[in-house]
C-alpha positions in Angstrom: 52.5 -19.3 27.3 49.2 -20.6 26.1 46.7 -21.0 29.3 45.5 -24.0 30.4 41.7 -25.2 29.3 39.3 -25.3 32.0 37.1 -28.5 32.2 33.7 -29.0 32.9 34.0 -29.6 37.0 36.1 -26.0 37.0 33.5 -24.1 35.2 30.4 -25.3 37.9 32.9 -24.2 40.1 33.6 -20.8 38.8 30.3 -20.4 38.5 29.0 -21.7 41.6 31.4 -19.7 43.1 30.7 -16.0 41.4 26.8 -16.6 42.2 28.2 -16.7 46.0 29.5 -13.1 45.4 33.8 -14.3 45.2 35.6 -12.3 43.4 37.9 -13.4 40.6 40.7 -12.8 43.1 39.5 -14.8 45.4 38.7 -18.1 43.0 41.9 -17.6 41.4 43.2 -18.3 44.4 41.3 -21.4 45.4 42.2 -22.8 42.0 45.6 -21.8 41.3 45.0 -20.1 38.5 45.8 -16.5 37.5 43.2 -13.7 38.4 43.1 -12.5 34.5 42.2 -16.3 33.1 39.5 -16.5 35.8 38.2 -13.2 34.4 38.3 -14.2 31.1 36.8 -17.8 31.7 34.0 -16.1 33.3 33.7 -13.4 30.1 33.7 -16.0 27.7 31.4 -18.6 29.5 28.8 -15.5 30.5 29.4 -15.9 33.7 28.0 -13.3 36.0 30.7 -11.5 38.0 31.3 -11.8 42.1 31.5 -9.4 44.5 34.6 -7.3 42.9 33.1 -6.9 39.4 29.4 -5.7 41.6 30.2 -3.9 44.2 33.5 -1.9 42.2 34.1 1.8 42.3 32.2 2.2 39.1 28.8 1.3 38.8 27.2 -1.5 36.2 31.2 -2.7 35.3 30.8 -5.9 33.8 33.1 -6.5 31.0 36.9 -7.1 30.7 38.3 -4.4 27.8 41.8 -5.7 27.9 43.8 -7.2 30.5 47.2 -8.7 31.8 49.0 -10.6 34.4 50.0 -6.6 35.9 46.6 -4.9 35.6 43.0 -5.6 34.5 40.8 -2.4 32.9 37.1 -2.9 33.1 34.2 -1.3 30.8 29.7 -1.5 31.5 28.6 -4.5 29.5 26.8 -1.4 27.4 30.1 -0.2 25.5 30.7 -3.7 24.0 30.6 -3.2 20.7 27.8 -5.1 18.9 28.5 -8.6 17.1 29.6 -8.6 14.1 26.6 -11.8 13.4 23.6 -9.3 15.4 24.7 -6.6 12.9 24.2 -9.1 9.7 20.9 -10.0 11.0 20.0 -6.5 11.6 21.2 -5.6 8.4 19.2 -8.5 6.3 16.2 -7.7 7.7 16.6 -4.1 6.9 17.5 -5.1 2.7 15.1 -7.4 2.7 12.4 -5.8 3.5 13.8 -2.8 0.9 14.2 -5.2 -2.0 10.5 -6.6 -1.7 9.3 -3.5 -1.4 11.2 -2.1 -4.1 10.1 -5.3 -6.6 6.3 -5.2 -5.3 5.7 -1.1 -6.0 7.6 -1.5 -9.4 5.0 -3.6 -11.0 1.0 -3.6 -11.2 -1.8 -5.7 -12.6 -4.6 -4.1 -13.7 -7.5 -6.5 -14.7 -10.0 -4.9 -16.8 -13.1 -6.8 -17.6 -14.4 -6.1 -21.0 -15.0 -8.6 -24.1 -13.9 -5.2 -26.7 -10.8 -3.3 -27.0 -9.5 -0.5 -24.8 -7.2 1.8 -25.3 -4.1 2.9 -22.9 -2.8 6.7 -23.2 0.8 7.2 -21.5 2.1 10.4 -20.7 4.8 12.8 -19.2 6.2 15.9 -18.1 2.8 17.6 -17.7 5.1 20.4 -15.5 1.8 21.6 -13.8 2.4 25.3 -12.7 0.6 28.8 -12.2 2.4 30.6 -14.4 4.9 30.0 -17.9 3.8 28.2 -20.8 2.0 25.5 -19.3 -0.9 24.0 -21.7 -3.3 23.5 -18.1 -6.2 24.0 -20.9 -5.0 21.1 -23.4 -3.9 18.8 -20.1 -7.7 19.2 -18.7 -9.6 18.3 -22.1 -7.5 15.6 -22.3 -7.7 14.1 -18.6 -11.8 14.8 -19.7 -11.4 13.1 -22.6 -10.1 9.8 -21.5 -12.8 10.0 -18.3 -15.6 10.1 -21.1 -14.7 7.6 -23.3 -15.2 3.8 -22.5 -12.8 1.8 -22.3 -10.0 4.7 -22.2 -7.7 4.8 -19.4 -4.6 6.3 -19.1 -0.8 6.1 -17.1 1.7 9.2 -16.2 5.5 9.0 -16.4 6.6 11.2 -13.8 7.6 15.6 -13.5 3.7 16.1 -13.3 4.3 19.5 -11.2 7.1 21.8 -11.9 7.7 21.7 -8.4 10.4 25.0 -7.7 11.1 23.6 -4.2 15.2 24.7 -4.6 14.0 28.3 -5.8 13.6 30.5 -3.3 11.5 33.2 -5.1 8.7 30.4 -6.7 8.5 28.4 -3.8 4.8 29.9 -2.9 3.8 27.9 -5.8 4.3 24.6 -5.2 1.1 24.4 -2.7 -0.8 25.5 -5.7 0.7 23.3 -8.2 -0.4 20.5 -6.3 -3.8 21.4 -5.8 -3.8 21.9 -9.5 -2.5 17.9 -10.0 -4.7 16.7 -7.6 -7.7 18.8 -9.5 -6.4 17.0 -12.3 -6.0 13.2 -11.0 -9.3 13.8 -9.4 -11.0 14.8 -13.6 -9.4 11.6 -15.0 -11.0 9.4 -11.6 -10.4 5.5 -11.9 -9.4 5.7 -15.5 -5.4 6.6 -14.2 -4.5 3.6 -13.7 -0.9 5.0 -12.1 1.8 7.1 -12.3 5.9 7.1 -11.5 7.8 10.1 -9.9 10.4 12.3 -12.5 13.2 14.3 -10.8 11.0 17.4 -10.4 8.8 15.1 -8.2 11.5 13.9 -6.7 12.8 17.2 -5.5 10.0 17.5 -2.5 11.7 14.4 -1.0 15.3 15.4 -1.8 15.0 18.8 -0.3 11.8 18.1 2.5 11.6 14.6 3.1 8.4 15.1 1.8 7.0 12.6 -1.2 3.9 15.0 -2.2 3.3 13.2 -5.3 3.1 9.5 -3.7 0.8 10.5 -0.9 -1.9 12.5 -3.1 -1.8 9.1 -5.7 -2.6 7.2 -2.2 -5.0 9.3 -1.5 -6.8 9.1 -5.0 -6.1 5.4 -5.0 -3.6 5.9 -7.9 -0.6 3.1 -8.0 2.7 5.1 -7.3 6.0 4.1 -7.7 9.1 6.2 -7.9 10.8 5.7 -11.2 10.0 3.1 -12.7 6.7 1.1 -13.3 5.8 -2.1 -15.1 1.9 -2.7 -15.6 0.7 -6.3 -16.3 -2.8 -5.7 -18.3 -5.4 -8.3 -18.3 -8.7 -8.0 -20.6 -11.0 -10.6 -18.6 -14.2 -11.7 -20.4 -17.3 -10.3 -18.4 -19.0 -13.6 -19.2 -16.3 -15.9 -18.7 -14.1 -14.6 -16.2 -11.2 -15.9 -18.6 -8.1 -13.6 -19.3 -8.3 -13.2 -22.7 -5.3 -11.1 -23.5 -2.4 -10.1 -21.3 -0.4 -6.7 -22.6 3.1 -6.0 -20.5 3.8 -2.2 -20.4 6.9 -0.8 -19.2 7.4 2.9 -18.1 10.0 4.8 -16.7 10.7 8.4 -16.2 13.9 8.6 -18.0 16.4 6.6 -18.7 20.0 7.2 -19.2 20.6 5.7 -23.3 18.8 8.6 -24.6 20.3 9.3 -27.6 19.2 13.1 -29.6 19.5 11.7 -33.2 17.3 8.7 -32.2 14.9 9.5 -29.9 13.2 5.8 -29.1 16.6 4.3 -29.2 16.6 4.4 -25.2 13.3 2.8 -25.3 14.7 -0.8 -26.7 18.2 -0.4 -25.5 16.6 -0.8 -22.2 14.6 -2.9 -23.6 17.6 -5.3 -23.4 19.3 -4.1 -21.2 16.8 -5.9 -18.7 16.7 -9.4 -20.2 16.0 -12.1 -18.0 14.9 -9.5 -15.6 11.5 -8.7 -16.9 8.1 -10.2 -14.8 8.3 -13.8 -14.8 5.4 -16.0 -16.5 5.6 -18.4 -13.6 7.0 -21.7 -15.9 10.6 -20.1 -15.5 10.2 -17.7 -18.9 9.5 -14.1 -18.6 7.6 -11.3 -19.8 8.5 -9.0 -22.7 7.3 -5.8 -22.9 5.0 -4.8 -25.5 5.1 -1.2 -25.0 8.1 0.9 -24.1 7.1 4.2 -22.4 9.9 6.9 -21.4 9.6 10.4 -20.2 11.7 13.3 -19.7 13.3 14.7 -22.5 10.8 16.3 -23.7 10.5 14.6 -27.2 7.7 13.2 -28.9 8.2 9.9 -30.7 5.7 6.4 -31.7 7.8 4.0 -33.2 7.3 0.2 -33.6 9.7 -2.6 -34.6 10.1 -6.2 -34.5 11.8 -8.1 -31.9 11.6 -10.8 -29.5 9.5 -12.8 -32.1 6.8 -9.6 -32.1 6.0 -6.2 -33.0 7.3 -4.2 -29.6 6.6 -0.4 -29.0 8.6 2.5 -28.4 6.8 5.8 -27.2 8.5 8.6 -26.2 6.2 11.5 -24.6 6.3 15.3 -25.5 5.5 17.8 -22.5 2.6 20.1 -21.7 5.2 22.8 -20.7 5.8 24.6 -24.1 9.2 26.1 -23.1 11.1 27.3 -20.3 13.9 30.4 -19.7 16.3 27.0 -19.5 15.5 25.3 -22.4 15.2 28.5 -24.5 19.0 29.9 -23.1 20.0 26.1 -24.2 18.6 26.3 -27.5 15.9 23.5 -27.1 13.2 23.1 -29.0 9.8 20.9 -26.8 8.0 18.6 -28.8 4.6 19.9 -28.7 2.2 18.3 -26.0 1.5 14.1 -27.0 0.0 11.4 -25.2 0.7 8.4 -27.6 -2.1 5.8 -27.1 -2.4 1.9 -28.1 -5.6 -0.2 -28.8 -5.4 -3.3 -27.3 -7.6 -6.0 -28.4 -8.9 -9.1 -26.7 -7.7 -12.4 -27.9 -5.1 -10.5 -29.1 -6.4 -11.3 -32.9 -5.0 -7.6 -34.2 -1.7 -6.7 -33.5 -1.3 -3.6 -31.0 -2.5 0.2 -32.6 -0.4 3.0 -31.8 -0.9 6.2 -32.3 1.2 9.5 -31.5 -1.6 11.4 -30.1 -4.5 10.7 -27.9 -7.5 12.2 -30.0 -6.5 10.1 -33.1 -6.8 6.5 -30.9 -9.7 7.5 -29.1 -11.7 7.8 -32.0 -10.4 4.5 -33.4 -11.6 2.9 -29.8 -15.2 4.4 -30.0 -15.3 3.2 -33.6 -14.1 -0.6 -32.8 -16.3 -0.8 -29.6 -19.3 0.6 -31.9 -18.6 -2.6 -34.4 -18.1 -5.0 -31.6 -21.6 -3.9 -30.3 -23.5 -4.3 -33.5 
């Protein structure tokens, strides 16, 4: 039989009543109603209990758990399981706070202020370690070689330190390796502009909880992200404090369209596989890429072609690790050690250069900045 609704004047009295200390008992009886309905008026009205819910034989009981006309079983108010609505909002903030995040890191502006072109060097896979065939020689001249020339700067695409966290008999190098990165972020100085993790980096944090490669880019002011990292670059007249070109270059450690017969195929297959999700250009359009950097398969590629209305970039970066026991029992070959670079010119009169290797675009720059100066 459904109970009967209590009104307005019954509820000041059920409440008035359990603030003088009566138990539901007792109220039941002065209204004629049944002791469980009192109980559960008072539960769903937050009524504080009377002297039988305070003073029972356990301590701090203040919730019904079930309950019917024969017997009535009681539970501390702390056992409630939460609301399902506190758990949403709990939850929200929790996501929200993850997806901003997770948008924010993912993308950078860098504002350079020059009225000549620069030139931006992307690479990967530098597998920094103490011993193997590691080119440390090669990856130092060319960290000093983009530090000493003007208007040279340079991004990483994650696996910087071979990192043999999950091997037991290399794990005493890992402290070195990173000294030996952080020697080397510390030779290029302001001119890395920033640097994603690769799943080497990543094994720190999968097997320590410990993100070594985010922290020492924090410490050298190096803009980390794990991943995945978009850079908007701006070339901002000196004189004018206009933006006189804007370049969007997207880099990633790997991505999973690789394809071994075409190596910059996963480059523009992800490419579009991103549209309408690129960085928005505020009027409701967006931002395609002009470059497309990706890492780790240890192939060395520069290929241009012409979509979206524009010539678009495809770079894909050979390692500084020669070879490895792994790759030789698996019968792969390692491009030999690249770092393809791209002139980018203010106003955007020329279209973008790109070259394969580092050394050839670098002397290009130093010639075009020469020209631009006389």
């Amino acid at each position: 039989m459904a109970s009967k609704r209590w009104s307005h004047e019954e509820l000041e009295y059920l409440q008035r009543r359990s603030a003088e200390g009566a138990s539901d008992v007792v109220i039941a009886g002065e209204m004629g109603r049944g002791k469980p309905s009192v109980t559960m008026a008072r539960e769903r009205y937050q009524i504080p209990g009377g002297k039988l819910v305070r003073d029972g034989l356990v301590p701090g009981i203040s919730r019904v758990v079930s309950e019917t006309d024969e017997r009535t079983v009681y539970a501390p108010e702390a056992s409630a399981t939460e609301e399902m609505e506190s758990i949403w909002d709990r939850a929200i903030h929790r996501t929200r706070r993850g997806l901003e995040k997770s948008k924010a890191e993912g993308l950078a502006v860098v504002r350079i202020m020059t009225d000549k072109p620069i030139a931006l060097s992307v690479s990967s896979d530098w597998h920094v370690s103490t011993h193997g065939a590691c080119d440390l020689d090669g990856l130092r001249e060319y960290a000093n070689a983009i530090a000493s020339t003007q208007g040279a700067f340079a991004v990483a695409v994650g696996d910087l330190y071979d990192n043999p966290i999950k091997f037991a008999r290399n794990m005493d190098d890992v402290p070195d390796e990173l000294m030996l990165v952080a020697l080397l972020f510390q030779t290029f100085g302001y001119k890395l502009l920033g640097t994603t993790s690769g799943n080497h980096d990543d094994w720190s944090k999968q097997f320590a909880g410990i993100d070594a490669l985010r922290w020492l880019a924090d410490r050298d002011r190096i803009h980390f992200a794990p991943d995945e990292l978009v850079y908007l670059v701006e070339l901002v007249d000196p004189k004018t404090q206009e933006t006189t070109a804007r370049y969007c270059v997207a880099t990633r450690h790997k991505y999973y369209r690789h394809s071994n017969l075409n190596p910059t195929h996963a480059c523009f297959r992800w490419l579009e596989d991103r549209v309408g999700q690129w960085p928005e250009t505020g009027d409701g359009g967006e931002i395609i890429p002009d470059i497309l950097a990706i890492g780790h398969n240890h192939i060395a590629c520069c290929e241009e072609r012409t979509m979206k209305n524009k010539g678009i970039w495809g770079a894909r970066m050979g390692p500084w690790q020669y070879t490895t026991s792994f790759g030789r029992a698996g019968g792969w070959k390692n491009s030999p050690p690249t770092a393809p670079t791209f002139i980018l010119h203010p106003h955007r009169a020329r279209p973008i250069e790109g070259h394969a290797d580092y050394r050839t675009a670098l002397g290009s720059l130093t010639r075009y900045r020469a020209e631009r100066a006389a």
